[in-house]
PyMOL Python script that loads the backbone (N, CA, C, O; Angstrom):
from pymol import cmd

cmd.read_pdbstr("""\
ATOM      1  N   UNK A   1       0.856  -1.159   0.000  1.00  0.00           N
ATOM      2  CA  UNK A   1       0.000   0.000   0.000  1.00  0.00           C
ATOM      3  C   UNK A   1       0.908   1.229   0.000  1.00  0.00           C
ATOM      4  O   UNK A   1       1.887   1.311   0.741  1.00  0.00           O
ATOM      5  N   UNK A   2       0.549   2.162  -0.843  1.00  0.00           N
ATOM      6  CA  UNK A   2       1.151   3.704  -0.882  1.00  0.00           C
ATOM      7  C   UNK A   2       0.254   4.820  -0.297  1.00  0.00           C
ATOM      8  O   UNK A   2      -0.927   5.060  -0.548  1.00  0.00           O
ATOM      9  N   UNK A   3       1.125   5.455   0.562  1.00  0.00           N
ATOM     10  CA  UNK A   3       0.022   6.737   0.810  1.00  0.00           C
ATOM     11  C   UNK A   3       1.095   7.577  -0.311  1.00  0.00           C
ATOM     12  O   UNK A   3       2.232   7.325  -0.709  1.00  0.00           O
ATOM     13  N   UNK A   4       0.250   8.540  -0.552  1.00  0.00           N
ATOM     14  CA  UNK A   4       0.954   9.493  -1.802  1.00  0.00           C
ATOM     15  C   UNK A   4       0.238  10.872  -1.013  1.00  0.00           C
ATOM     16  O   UNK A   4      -0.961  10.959  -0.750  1.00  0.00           O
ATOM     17  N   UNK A   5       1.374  12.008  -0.682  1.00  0.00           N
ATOM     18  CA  UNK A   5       0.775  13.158  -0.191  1.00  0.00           C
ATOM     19  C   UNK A   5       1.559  14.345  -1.310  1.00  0.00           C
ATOM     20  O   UNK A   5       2.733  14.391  -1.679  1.00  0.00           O
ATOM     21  N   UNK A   6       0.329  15.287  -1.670  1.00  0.00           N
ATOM     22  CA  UNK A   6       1.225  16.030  -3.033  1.00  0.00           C
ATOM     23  C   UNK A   6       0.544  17.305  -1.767  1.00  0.00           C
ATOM     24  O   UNK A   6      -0.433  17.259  -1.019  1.00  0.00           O
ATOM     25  N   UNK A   7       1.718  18.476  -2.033  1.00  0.00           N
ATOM     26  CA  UNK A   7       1.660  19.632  -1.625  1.00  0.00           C
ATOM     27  C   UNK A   7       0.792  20.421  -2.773  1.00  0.00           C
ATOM     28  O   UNK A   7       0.801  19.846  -3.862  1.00  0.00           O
ATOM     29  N   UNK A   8       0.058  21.619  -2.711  1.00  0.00           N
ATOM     30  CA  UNK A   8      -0.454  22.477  -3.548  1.00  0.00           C
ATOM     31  C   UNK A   8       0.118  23.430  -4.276  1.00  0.00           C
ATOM     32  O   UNK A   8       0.206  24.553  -3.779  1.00  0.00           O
ATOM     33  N   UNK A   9       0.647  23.170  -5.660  1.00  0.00           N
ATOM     34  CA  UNK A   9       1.587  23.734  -6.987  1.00  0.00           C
ATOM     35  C   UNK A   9       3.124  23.133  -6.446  1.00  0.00           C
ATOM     36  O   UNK A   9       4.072  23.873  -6.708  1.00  0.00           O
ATOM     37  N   UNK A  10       3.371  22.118  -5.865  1.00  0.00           N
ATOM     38  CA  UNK A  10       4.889  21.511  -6.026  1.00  0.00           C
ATOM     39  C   UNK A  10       4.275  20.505  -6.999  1.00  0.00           C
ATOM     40  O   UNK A  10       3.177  19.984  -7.194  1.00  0.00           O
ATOM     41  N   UNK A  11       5.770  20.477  -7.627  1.00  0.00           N
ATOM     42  CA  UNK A  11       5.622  19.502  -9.072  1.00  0.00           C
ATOM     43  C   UNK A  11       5.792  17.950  -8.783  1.00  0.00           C
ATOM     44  O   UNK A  11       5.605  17.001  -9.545  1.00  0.00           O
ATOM     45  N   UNK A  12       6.220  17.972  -7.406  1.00  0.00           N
ATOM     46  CA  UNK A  12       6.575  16.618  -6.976  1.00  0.00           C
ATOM     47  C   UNK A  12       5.914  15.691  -5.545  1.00  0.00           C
ATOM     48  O   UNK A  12       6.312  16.133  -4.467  1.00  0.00           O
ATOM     49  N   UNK A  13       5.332  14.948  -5.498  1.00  0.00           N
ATOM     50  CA  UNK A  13       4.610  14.289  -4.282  1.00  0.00           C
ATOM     51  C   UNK A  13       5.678  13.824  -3.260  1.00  0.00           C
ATOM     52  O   UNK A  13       6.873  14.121  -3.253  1.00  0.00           O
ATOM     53  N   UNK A  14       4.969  13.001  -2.364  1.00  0.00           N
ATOM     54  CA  UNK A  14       6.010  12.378  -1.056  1.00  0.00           C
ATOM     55  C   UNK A  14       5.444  11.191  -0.913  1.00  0.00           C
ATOM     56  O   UNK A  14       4.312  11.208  -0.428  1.00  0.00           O
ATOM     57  N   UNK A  15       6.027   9.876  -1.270  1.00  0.00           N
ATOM     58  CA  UNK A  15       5.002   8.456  -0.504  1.00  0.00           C
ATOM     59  C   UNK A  15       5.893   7.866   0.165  1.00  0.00           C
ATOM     60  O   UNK A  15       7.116   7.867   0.308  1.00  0.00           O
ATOM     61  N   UNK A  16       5.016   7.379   0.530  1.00  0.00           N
ATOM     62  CA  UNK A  16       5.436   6.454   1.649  1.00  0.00           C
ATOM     63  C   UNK A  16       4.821   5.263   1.330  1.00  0.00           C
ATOM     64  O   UNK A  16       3.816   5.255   0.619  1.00  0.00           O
ATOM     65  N   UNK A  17       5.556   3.751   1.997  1.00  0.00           N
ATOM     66  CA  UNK A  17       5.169   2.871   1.604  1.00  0.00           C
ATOM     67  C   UNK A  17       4.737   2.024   3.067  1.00  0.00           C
ATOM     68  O   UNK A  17       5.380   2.353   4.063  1.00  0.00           O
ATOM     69  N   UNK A  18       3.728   1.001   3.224  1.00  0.00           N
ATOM     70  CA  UNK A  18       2.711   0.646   4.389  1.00  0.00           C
ATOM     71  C   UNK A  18       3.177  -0.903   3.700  1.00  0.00           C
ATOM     72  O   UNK A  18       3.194  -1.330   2.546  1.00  0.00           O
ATOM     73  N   UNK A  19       3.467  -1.373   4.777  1.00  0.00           N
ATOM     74  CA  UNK A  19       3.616  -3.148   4.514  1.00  0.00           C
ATOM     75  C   UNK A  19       2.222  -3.602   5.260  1.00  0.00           C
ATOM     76  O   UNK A  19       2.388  -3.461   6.472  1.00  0.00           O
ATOM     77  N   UNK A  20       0.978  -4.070   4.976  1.00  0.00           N
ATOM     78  CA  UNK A  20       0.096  -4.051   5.271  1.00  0.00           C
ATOM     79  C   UNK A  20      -0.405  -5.603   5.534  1.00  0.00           C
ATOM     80  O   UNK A  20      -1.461  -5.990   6.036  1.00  0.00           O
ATOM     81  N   UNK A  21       0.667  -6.327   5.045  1.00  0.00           N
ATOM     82  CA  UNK A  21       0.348  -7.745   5.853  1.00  0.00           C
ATOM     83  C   UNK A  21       0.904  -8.115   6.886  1.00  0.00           C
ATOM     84  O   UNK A  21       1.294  -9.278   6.987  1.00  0.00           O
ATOM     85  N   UNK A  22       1.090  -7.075   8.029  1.00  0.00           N
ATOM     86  CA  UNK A  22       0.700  -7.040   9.166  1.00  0.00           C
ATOM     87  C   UNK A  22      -0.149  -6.595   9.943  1.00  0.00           C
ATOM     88  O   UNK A  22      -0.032  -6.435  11.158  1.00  0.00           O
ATOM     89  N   UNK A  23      -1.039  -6.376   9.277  1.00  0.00           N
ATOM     90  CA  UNK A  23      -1.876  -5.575  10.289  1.00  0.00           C
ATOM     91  C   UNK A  23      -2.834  -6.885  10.678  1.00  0.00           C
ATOM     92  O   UNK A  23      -2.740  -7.921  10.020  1.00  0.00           O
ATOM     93  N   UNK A  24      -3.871  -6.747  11.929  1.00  0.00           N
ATOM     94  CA  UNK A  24      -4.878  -7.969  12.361  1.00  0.00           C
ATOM     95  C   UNK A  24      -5.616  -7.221  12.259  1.00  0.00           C
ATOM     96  O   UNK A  24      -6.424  -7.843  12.949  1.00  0.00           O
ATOM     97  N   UNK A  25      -6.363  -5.992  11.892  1.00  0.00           N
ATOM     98  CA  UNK A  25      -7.585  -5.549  11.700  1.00  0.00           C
ATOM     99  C   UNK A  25      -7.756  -4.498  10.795  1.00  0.00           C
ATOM    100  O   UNK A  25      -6.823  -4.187  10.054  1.00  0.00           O
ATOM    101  N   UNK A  26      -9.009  -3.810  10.751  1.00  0.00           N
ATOM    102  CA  UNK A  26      -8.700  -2.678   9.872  1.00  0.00           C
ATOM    103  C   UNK A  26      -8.736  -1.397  10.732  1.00  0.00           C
ATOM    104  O   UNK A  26      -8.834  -0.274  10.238  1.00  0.00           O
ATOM    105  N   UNK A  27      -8.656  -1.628  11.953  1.00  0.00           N
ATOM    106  CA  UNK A  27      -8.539  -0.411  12.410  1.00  0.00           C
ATOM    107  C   UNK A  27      -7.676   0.067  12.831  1.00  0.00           C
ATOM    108  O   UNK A  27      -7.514   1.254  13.115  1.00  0.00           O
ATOM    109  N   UNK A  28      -6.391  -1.552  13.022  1.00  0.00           N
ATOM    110  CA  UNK A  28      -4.887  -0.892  13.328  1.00  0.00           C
ATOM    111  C   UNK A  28      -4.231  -0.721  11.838  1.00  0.00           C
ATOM    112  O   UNK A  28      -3.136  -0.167  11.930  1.00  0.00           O
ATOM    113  N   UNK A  29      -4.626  -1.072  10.365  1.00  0.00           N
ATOM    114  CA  UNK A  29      -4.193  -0.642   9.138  1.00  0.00           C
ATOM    115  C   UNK A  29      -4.439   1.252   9.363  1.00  0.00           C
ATOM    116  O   UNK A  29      -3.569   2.108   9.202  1.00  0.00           O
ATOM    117  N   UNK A  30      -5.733   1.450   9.727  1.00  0.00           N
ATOM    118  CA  UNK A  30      -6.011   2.974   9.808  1.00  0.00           C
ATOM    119  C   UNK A  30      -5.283   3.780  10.422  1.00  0.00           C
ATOM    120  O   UNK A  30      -4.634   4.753  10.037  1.00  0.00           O
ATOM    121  N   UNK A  31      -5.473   3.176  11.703  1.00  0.00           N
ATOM    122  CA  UNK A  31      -4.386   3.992  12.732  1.00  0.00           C
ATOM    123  C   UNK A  31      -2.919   3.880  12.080  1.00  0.00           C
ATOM    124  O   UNK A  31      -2.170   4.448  12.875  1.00  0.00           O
ATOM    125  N   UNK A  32      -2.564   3.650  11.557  1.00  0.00           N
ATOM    126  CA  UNK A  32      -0.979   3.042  11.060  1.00  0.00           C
ATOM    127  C   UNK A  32      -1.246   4.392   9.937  1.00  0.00           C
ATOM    128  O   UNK A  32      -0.880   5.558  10.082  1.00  0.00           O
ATOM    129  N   UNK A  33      -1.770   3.972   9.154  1.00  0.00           N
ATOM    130  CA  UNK A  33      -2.107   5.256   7.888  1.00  0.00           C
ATOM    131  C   UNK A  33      -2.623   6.760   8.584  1.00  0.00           C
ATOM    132  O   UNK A  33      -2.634   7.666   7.751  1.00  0.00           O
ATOM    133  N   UNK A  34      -2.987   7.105   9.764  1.00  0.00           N
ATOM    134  CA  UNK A  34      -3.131   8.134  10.707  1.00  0.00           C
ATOM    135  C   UNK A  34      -1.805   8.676  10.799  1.00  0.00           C
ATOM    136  O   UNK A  34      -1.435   9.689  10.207  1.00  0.00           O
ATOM    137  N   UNK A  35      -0.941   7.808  11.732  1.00  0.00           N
ATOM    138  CA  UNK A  35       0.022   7.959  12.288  1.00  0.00           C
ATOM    139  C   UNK A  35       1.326   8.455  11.148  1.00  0.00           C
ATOM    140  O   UNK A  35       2.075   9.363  11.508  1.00  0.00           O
ATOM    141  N   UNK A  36       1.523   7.799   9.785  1.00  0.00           N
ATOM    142  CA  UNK A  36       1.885   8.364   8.835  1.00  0.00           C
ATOM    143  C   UNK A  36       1.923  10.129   8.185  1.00  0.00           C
ATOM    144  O   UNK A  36       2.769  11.011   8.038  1.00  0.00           O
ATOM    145  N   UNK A  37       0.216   9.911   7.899  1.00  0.00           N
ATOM    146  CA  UNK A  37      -0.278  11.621   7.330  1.00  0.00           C
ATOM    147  C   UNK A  37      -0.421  12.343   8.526  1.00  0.00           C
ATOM    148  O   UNK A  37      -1.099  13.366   8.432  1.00  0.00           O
ATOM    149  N   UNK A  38       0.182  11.991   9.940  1.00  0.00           N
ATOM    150  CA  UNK A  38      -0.120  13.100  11.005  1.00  0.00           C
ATOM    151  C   UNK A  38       1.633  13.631  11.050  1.00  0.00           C
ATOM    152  O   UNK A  38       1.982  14.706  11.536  1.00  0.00           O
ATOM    153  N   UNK A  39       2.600  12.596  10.421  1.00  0.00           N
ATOM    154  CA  UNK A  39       3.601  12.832  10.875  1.00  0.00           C
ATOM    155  C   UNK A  39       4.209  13.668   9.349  1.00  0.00           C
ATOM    156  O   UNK A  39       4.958  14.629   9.522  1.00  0.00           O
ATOM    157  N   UNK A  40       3.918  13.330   8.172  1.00  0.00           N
ATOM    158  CA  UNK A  40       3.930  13.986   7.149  1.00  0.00           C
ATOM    159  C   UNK A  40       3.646  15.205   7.072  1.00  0.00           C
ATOM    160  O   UNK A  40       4.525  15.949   6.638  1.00  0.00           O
ATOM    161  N   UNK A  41       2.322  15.786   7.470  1.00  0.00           N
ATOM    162  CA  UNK A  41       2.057  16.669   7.959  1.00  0.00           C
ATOM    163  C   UNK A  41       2.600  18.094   8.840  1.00  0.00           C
ATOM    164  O   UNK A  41       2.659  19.314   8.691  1.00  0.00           O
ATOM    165  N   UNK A  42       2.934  17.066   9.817  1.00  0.00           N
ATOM    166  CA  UNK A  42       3.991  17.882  10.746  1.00  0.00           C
ATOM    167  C   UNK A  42       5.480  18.180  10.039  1.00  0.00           C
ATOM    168  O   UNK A  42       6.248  19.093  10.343  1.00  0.00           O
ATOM    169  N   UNK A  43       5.675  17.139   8.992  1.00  0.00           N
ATOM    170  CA  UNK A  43       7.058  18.058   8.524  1.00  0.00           C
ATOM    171  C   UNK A  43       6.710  18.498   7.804  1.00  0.00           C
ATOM    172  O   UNK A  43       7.483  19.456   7.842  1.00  0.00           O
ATOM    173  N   UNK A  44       5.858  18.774   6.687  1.00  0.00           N
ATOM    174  CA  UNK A  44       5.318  19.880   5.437  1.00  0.00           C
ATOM    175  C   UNK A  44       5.010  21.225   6.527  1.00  0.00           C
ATOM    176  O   UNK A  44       5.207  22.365   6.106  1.00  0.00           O
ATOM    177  N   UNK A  45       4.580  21.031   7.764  1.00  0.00           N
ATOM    178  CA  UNK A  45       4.266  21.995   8.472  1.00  0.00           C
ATOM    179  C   UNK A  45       5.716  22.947   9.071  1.00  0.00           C
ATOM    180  O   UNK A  45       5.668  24.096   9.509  1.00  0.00           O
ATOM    181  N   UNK A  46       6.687  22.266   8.961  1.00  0.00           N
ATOM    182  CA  UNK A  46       8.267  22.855   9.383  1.00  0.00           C
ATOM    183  C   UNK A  46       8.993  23.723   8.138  1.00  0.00           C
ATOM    184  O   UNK A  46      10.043  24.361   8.219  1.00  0.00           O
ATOM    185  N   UNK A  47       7.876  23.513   6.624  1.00  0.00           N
ATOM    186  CA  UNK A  47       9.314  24.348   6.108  1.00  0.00           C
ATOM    187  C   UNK A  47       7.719  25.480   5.452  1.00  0.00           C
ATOM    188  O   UNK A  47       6.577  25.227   5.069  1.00  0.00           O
ATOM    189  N   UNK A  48       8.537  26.703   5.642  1.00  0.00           N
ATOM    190  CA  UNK A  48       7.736  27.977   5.557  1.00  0.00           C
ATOM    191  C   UNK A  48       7.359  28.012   4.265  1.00  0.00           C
ATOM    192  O   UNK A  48       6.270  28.576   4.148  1.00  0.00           O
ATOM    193  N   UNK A  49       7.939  27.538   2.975  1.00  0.00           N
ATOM    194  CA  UNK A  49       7.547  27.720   1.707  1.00  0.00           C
ATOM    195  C   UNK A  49       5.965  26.989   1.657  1.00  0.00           C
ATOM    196  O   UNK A  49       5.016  27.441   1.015  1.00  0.00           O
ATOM    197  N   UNK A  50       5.952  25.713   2.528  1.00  0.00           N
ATOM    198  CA  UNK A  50       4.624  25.719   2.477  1.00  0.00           C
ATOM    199  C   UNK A  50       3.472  26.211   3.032  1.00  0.00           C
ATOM    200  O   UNK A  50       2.394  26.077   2.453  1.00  0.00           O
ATOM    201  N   UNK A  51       3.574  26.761   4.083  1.00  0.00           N
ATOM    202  CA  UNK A  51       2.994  27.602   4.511  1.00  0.00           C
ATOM    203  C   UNK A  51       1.560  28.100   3.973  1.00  0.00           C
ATOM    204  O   UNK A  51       1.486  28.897   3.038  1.00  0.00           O
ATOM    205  N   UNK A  52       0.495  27.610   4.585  1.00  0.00           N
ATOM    206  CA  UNK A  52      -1.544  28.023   4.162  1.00  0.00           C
ATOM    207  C   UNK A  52      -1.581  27.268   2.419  1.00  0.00           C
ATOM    208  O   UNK A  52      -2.396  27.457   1.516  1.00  0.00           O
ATOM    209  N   UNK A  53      -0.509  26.504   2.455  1.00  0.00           N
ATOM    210  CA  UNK A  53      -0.902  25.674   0.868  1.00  0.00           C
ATOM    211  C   UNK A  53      -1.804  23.718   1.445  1.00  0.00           C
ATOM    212  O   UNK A  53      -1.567  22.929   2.359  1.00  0.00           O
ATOM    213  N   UNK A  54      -2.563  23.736   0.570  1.00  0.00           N
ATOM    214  CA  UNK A  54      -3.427  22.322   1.134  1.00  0.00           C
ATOM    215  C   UNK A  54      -2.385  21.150   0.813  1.00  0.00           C
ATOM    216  O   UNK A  54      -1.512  21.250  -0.049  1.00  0.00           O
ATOM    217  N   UNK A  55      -2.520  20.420   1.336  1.00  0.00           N
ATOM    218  CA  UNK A  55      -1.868  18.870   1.214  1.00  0.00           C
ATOM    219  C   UNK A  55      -3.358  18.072   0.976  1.00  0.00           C
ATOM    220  O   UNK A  55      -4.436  18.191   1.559  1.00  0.00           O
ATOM    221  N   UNK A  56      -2.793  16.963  -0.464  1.00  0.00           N
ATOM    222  CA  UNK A  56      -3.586  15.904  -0.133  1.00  0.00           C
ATOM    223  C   UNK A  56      -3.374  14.766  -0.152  1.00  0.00           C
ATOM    224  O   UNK A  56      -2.377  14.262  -0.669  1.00  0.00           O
ATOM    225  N   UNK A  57      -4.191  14.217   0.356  1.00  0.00           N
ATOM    226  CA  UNK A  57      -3.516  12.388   0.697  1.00  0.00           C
ATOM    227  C   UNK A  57      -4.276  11.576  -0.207  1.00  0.00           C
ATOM    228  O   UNK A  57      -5.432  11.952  -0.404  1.00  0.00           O
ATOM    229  N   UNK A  58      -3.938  10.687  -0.717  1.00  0.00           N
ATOM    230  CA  UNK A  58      -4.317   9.394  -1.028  1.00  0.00           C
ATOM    231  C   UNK A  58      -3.648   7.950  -0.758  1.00  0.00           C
ATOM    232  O   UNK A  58      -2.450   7.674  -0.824  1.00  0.00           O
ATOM    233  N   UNK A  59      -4.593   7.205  -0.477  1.00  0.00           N
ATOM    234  CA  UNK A  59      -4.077   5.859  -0.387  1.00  0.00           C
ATOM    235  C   UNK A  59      -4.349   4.836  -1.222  1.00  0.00           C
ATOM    236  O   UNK A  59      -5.473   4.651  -1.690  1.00  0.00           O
ATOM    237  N   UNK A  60      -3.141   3.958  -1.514  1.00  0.00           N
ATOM    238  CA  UNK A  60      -3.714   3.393  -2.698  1.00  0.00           C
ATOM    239  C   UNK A  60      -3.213   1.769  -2.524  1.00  0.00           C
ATOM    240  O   UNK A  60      -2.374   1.790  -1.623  1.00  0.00           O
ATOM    241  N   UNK A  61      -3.353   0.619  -2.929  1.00  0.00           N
ATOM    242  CA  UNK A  61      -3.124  -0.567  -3.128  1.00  0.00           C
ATOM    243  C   UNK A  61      -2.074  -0.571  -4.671  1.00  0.00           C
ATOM    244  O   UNK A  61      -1.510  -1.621  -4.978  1.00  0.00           O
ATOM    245  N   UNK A  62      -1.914   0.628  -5.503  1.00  0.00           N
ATOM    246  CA  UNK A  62      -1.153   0.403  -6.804  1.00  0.00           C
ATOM    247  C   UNK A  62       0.376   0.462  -6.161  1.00  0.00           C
ATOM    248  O   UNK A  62       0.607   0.940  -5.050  1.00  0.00           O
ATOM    249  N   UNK A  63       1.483  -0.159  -7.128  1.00  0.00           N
ATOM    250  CA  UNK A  63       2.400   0.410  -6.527  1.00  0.00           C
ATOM    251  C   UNK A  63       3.439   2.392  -7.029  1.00  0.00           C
ATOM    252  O   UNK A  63       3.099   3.538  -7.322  1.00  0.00           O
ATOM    253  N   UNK A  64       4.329   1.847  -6.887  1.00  0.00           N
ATOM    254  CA  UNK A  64       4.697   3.455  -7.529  1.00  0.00           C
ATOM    255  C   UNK A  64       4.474   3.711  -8.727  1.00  0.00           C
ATOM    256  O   UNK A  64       3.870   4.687  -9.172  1.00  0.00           O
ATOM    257  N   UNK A  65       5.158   2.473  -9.549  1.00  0.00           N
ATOM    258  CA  UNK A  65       5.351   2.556 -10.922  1.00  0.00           C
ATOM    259  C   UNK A  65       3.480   2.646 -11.801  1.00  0.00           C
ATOM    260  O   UNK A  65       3.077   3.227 -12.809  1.00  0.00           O
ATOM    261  N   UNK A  66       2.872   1.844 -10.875  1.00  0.00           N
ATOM    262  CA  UNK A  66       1.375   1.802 -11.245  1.00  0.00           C
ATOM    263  C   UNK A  66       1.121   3.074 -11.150  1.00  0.00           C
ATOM    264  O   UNK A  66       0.793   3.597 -12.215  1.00  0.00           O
ATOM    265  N   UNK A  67       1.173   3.972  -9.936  1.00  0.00           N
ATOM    266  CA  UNK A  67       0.898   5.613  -9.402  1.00  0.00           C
ATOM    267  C   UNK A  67       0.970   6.491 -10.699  1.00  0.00           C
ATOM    268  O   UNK A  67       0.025   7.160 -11.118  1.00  0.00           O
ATOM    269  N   UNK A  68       2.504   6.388 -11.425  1.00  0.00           N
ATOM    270  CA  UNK A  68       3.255   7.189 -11.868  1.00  0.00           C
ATOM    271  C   UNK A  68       2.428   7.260 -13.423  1.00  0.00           C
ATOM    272  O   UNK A  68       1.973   8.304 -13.889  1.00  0.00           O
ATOM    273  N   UNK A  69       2.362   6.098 -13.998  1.00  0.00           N
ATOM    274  CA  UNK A  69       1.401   5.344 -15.200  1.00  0.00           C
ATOM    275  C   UNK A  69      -0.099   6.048 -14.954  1.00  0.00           C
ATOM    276  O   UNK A  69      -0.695   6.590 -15.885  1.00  0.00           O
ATOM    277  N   UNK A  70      -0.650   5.979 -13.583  1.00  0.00           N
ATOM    278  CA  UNK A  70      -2.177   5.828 -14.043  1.00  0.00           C
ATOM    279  C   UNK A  70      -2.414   7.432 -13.861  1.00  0.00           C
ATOM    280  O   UNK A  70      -3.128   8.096 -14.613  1.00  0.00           O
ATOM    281  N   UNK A  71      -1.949   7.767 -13.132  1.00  0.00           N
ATOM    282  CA  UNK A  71      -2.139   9.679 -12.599  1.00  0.00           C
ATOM    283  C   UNK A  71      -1.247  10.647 -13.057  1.00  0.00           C
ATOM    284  O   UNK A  71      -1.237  11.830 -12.714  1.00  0.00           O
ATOM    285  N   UNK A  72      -0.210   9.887 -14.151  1.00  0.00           N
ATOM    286  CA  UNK A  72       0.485  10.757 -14.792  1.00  0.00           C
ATOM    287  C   UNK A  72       1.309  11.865 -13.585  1.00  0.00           C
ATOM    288  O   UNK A  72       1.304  13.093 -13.504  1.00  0.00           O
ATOM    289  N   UNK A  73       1.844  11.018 -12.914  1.00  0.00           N
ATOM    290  CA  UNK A  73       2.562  12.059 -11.779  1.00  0.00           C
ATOM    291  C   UNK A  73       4.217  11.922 -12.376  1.00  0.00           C
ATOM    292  O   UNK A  73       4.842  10.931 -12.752  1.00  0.00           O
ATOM    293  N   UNK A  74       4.636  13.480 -12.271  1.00  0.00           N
ATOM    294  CA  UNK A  74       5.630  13.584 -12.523  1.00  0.00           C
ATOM    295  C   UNK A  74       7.000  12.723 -12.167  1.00  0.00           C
ATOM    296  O   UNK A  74       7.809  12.247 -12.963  1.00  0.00           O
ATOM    297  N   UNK A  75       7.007  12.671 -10.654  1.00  0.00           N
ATOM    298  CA  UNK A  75       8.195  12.295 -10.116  1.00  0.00           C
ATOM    299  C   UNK A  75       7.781  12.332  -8.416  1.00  0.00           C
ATOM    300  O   UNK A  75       7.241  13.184  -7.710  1.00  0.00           O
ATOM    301  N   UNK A  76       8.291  11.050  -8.178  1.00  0.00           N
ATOM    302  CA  UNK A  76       7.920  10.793  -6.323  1.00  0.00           C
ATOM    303  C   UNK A  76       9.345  11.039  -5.723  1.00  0.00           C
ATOM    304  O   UNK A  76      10.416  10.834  -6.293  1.00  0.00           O
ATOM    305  N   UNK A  77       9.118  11.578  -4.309  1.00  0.00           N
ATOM    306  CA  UNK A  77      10.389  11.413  -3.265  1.00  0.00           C
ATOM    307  C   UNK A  77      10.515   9.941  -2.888  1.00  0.00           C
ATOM    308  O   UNK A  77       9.464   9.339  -2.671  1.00  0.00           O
ATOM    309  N   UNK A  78      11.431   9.425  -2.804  1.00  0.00           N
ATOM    310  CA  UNK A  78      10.993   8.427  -1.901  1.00  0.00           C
ATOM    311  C   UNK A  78      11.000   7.862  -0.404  1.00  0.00           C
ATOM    312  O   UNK A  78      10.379   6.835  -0.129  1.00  0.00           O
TER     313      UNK A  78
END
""", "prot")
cmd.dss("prot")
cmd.show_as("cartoon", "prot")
cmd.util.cbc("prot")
cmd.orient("prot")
């Protein structure tokens, strides 16, 4: 699983990758994907260029190369 978080007018996203056959439920998969976009968050929140611009998240089951193919995204951090 990929969470993919793109900042608002950067040309480039941030994912992260979730090994998800560990989880025993779906509510510790969630919390796990919480704990991710809360901490992502907090560093998009440390550098001033971003500053009152939206972040958005998605989560996905594709992998990168699938991401990159189906949404036409430029280029990931990794």
């Amino acid at each position: 699983m990929i969470i993919l978080a793109c900042v608002a007018g950067e040309p480039k996203c941030t994912s992260a990758r979730v090994a998800d056959v560990r989880f025993t439920s779906i509510e510790a998969c969630e919390a796990r994907i919480d704990s991710i976009t809360d901490t992502m968050t907090a560093d998009f929140g440390k550098k001033p260029e971003f500053k009152g611009r939206a972040v958005t998240f998605d989560v996905s089951c594709m992998g990168r190369k699938d991401l990159l193919q189906t949404f036409g995204i430029a280029d990931l951090d990794a």
